[in-house]
N, C-alpha and C positions, 0 to 999 in steps of 0.2 A: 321310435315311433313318433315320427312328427305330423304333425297336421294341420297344413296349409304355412308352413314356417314356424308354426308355436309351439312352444313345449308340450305335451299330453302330461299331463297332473292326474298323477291317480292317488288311494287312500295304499298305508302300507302299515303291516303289524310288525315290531320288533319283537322276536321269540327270544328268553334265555340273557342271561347275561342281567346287567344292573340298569339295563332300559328294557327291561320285560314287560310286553303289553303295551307299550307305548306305539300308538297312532303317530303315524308320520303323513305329510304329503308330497312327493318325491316326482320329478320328473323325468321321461323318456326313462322309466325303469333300468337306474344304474345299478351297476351289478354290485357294487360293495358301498358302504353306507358306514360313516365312521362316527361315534360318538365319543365325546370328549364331556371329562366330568374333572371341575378343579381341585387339585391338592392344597392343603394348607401349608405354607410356609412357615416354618416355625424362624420366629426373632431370635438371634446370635445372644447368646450368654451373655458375653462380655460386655453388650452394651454398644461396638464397633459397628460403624454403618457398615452394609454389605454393600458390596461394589456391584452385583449381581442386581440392585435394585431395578424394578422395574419388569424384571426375568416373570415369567408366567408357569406356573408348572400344571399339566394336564394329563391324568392317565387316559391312554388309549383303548376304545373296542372298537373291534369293527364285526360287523353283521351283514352276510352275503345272503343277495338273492336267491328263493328257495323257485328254480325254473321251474320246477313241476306244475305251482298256482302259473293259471294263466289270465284269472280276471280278480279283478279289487276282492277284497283287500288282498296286496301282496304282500308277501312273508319274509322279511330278513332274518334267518338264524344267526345265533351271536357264534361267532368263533372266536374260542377261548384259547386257543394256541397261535392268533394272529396279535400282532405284526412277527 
């Protein structure tokens, strides 16, 4: 849904999952929506630098558009069996 070359910006609710209830603003209604939340890295025992430094670690969800809403707020449900 574009309009006149510019994004359409609509408001979007995440249902379900650890971004529950959480307002989005999302454009040209993408059909999957992925949120990323950071794990903590635990420091090595030994005291040895990890060569790995630097590495980022992020569990994944992702929340697909629910097509049935057809006007704001749109609804991403969380799917718990993706990726």
């Amino acid at each position: 849904m574009v309009n006149n070359g510019a994004p359409r910006w609509e408001t979007a609710i995440l249902d379900g999952g650890p971004a529950d209830g959480m307002r989005v603003r999302v454009a040209d209604r993408p059909s999957v929506l992925q949120v990323n939340r950071p794990c903590a890295i635990e420091d090595p025992q030994d005291g040895v630098r990890d060569p790995r430094e630097g590495v980022h670690v992020a569990a994944l969800h992702i929340y697909r558009r629910d097509l049935k809403v057809k006007s704001e707020p749109l609804r991403y449900g969380f799917d718990g069996v993706s990726p």
